[in-house]
PyMOL commands that place a pseudoatom at each C-alpha (Angstrom):
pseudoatom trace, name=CA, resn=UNK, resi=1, chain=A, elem=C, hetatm=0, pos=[0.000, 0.000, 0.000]
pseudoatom trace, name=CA, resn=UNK, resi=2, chain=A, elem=C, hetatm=0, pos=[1.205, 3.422, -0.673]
pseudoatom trace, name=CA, resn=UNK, resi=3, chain=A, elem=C, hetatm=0, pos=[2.160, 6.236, 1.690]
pseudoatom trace, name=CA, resn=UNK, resi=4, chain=A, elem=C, hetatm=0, pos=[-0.687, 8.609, 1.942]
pseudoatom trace, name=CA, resn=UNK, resi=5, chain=A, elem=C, hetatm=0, pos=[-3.321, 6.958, -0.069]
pseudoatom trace, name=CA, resn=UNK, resi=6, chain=A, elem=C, hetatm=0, pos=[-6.644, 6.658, 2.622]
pseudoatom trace, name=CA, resn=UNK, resi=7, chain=A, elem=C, hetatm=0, pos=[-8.327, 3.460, 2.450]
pseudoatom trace, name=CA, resn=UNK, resi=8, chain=A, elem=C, hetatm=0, pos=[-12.123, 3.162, 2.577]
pseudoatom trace, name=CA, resn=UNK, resi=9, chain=A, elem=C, hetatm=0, pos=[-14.204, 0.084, 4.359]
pseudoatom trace, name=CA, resn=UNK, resi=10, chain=A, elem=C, hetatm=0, pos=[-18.020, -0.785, 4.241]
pseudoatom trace, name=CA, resn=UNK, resi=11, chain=A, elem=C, hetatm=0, pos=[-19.893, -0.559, 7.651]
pseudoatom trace, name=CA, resn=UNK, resi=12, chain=A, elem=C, hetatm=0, pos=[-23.439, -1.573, 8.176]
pseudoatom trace, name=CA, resn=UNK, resi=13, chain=A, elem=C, hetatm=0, pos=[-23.639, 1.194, 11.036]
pseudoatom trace, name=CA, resn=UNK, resi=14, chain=A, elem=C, hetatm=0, pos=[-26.508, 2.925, 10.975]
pseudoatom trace, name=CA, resn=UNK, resi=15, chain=A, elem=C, hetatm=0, pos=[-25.247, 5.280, 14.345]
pseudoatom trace, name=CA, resn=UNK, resi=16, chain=A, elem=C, hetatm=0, pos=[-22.984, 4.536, 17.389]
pseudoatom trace, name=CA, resn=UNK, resi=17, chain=A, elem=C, hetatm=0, pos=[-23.221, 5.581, 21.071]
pseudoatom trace, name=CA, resn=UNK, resi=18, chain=A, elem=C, hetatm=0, pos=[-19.733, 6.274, 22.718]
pseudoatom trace, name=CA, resn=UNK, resi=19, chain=A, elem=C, hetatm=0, pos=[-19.513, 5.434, 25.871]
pseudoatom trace, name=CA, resn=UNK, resi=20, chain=A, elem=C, hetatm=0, pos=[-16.055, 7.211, 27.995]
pseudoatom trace, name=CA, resn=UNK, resi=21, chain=A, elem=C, hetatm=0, pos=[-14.102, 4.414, 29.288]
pseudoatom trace, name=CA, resn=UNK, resi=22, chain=A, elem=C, hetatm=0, pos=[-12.659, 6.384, 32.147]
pseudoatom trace, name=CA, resn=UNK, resi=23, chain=A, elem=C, hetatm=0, pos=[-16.024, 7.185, 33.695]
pseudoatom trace, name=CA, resn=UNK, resi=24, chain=A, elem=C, hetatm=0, pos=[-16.987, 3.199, 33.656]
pseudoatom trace, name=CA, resn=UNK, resi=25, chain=A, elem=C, hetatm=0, pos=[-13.028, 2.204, 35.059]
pseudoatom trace, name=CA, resn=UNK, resi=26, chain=A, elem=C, hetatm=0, pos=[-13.958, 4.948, 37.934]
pseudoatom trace, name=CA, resn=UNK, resi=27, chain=A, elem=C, hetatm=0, pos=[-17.112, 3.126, 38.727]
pseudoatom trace, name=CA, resn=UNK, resi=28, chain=A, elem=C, hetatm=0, pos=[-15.608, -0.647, 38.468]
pseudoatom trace, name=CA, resn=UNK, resi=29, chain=A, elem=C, hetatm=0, pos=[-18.245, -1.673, 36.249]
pseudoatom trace, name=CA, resn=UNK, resi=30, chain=A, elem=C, hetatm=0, pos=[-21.180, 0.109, 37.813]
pseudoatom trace, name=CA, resn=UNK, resi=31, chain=A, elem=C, hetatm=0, pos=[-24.739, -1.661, 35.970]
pseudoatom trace, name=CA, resn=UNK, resi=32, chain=A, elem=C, hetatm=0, pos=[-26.227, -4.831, 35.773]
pseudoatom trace, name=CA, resn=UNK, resi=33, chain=A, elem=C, hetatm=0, pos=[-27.649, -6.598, 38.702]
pseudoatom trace, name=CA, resn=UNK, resi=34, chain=A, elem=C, hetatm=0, pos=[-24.777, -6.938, 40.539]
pseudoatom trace, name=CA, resn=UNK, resi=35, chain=A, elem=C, hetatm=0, pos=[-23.235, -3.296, 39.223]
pseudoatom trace, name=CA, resn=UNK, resi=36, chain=A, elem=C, hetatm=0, pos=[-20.206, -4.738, 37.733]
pseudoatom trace, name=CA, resn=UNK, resi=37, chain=A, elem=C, hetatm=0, pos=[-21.060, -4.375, 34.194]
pseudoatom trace, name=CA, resn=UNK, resi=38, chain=A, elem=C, hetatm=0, pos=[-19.601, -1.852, 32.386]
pseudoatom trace, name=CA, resn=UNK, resi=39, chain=A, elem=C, hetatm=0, pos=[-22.328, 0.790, 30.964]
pseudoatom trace, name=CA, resn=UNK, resi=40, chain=A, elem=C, hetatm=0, pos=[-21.102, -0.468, 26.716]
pseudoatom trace, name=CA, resn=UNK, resi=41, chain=A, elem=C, hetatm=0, pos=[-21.130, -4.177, 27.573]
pseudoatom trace, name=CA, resn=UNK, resi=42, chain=A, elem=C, hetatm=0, pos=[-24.357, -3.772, 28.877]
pseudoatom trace, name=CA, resn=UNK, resi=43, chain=A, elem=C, hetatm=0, pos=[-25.747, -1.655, 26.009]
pseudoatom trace, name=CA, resn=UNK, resi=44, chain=A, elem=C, hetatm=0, pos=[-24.612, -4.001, 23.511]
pseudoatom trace, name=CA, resn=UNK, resi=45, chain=A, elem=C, hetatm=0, pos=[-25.935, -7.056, 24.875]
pseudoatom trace, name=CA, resn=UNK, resi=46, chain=A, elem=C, hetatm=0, pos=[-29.224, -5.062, 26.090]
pseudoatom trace, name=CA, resn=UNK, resi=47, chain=A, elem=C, hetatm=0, pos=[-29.518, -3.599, 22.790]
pseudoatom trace, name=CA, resn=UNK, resi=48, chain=A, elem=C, hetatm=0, pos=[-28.502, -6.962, 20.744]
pseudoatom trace, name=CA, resn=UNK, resi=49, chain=A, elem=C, hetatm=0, pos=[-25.771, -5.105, 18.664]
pseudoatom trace, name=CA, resn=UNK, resi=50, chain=A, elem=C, hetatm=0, pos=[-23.267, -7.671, 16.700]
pseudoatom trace, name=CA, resn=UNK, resi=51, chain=A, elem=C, hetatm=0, pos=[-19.857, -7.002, 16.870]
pseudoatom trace, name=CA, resn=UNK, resi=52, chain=A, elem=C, hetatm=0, pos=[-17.443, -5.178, 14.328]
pseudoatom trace, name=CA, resn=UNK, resi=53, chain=A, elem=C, hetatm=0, pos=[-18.597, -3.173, 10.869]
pseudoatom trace, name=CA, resn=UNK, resi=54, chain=A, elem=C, hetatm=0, pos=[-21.432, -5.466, 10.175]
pseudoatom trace, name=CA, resn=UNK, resi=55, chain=A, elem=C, hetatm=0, pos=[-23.813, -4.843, 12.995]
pseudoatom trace, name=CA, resn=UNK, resi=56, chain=A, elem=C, hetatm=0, pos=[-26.043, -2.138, 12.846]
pseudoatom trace, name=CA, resn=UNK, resi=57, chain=A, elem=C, hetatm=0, pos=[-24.988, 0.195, 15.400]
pseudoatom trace, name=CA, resn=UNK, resi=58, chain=A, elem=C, hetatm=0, pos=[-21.815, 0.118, 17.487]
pseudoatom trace, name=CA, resn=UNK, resi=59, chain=A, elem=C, hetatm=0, pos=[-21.361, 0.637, 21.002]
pseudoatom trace, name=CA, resn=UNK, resi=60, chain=A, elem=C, hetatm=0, pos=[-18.023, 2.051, 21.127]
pseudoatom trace, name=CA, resn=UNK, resi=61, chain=A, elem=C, hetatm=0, pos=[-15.765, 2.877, 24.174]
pseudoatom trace, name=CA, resn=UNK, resi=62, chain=A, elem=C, hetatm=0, pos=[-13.727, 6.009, 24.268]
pseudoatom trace, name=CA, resn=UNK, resi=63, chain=A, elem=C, hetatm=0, pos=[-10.984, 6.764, 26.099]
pseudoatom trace, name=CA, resn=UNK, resi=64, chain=A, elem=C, hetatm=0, pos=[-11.833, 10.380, 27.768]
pseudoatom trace, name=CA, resn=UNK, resi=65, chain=A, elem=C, hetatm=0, pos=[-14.966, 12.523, 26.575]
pseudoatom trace, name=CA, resn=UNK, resi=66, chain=A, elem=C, hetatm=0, pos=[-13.053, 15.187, 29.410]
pseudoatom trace, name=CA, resn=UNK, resi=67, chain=A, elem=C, hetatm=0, pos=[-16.374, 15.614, 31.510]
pseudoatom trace, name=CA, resn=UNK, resi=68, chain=A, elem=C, hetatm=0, pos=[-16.047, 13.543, 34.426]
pseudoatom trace, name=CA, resn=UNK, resi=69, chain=A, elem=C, hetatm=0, pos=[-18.833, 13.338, 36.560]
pseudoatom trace, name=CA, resn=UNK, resi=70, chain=A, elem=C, hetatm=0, pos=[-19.104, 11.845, 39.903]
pseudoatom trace, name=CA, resn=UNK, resi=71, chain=A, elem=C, hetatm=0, pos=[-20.570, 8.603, 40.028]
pseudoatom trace, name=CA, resn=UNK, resi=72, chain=A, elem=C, hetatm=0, pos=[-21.895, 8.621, 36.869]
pseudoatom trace, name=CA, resn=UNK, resi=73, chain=A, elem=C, hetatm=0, pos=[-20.851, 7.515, 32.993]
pseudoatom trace, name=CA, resn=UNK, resi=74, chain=A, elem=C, hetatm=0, pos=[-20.893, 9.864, 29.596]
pseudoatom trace, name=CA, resn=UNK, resi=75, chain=A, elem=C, hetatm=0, pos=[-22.837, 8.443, 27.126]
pseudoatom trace, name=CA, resn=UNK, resi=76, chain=A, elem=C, hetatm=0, pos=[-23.256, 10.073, 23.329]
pseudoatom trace, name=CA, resn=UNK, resi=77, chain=A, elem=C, hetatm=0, pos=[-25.362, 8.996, 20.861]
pseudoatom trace, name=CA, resn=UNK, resi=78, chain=A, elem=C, hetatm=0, pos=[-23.898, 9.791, 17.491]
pseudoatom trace, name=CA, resn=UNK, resi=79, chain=A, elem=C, hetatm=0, pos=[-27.292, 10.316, 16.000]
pseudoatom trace, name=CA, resn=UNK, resi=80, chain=A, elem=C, hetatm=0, pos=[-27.319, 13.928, 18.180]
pseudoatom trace, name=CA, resn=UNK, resi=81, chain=A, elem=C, hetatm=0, pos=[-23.895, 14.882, 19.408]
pseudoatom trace, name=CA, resn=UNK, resi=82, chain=A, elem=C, hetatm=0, pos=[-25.373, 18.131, 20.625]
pseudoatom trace, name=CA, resn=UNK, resi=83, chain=A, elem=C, hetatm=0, pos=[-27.120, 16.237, 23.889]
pseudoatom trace, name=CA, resn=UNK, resi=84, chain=A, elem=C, hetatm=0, pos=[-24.592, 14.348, 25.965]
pseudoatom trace, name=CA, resn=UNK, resi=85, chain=A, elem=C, hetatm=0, pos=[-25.963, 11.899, 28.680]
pseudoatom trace, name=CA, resn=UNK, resi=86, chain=A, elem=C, hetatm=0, pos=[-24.621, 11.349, 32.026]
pseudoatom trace, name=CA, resn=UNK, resi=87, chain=A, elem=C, hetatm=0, pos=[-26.266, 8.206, 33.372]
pseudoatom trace, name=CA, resn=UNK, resi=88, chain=A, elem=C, hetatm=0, pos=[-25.845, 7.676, 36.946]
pseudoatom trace, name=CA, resn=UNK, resi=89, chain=A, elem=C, hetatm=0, pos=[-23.754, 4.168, 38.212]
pseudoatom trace, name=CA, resn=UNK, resi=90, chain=A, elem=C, hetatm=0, pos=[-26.630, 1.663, 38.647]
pseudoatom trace, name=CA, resn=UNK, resi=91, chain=A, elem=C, hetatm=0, pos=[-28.929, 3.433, 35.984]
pseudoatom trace, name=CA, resn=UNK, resi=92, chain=A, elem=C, hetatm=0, pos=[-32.309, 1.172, 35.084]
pseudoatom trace, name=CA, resn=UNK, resi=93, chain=A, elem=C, hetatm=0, pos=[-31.123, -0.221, 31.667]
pseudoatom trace, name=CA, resn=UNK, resi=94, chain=A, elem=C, hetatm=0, pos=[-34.882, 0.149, 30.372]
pseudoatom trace, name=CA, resn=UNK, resi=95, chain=A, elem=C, hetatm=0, pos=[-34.573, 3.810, 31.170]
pseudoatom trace, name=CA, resn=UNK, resi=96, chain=A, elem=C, hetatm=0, pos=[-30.788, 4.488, 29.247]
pseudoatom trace, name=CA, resn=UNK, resi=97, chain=A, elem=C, hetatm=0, pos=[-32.132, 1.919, 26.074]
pseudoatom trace, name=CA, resn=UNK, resi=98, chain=A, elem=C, hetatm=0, pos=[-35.882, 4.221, 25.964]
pseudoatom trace, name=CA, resn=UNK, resi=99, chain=A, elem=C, hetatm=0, pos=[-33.238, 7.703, 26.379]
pseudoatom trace, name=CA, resn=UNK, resi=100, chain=A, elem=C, hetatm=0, pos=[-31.221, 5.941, 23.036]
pseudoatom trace, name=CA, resn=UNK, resi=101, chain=A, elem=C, hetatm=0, pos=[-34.211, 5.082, 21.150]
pseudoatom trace, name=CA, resn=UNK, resi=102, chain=A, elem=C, hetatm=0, pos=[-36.772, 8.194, 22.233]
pseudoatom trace, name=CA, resn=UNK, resi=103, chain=A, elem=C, hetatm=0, pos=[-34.592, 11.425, 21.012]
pseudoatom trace, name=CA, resn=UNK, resi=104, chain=A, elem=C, hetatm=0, pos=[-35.951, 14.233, 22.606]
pseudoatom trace, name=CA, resn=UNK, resi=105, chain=A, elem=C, hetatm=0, pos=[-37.622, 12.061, 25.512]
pseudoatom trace, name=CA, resn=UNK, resi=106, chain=A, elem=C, hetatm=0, pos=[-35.302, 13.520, 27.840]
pseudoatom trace, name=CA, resn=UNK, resi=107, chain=A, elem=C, hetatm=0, pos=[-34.929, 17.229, 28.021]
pseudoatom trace, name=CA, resn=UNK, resi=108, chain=A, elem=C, hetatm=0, pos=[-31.096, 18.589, 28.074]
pseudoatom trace, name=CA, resn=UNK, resi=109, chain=A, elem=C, hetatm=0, pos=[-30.391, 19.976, 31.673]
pseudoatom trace, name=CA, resn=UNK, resi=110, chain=A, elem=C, hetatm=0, pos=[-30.212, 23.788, 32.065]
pseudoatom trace, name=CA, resn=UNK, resi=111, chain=A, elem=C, hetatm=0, pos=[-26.359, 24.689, 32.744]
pseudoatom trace, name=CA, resn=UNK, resi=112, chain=A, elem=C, hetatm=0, pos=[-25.658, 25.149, 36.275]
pseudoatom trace, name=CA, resn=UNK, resi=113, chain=A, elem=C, hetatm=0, pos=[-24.596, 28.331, 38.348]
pseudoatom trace, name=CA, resn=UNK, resi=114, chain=A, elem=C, hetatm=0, pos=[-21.407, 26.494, 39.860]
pseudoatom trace, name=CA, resn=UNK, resi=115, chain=A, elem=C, hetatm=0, pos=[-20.245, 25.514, 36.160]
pseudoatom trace, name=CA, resn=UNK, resi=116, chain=A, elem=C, hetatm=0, pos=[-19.536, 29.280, 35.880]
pseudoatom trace, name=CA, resn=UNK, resi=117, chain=A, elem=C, hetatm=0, pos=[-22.020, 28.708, 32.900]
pseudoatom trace, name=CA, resn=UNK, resi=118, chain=A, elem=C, hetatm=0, pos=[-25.044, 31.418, 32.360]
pseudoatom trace, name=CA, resn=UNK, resi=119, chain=A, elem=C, hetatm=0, pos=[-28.380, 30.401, 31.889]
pseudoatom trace, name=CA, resn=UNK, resi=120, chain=A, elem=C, hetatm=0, pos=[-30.013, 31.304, 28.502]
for i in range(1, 120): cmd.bond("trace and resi %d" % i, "trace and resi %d" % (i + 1))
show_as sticks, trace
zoom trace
């Protein structure tokens, strides 16, 4: 292969969700009965997504997204970047897969006071 020359591959993905792998490490897991499932192995087996370029949608594990909240994982879905989801350690898996799957079901928090961030 020559220097320079970008290579394209098929993908059946119709979206991904990234999920911030240093959030989930921080929490030791954190879902599932037991809360040591990490928040992307959960959503992929929840969600019956193959593995690799021929599933539909990927679930796929960053390593910082640079938000860090406490006790809780970021979670993006693809399909609206704009709306970033923190879902709290121990989070109903019903609730996260109807959040992926509704859109605008869940309203984007106002910004708060302590961020330093004005409200609109």
């Amino acid at each position: 292969m020559e220097a320079g020359v970008i290579r394209v591959l098929a993908s059946r993905w119709q979206g991904s969700v990234l999920v911030c792998g240093k959030c989930s490490k921080k929490l030791a897991g954190g879902f599932g009965d037991k809360r040591r499932t990490p928040l992307a192995k959960l959503l992929r087996a929840e969600l019956g997504f193959k593995k690799g370029r021929k599933a539909d949608r990927g679930v796929v594990e960053v390593k910082c997204l640079g938000v860090c909240p406490k006790n809780a994982v970021v979670m993006i879905d693809a399909a609206r970047p704009d709306r970033w989801m923190l879902v709290p350690a121990g989070a109903d898996v019903g609730e996260i897969v109807t959040t992926l799957r509704g859109g605008d079901a869940v309203p984007p928090s106002p910004p708060r006071v302590e961020d330093g961030l004005k409200a609109a």
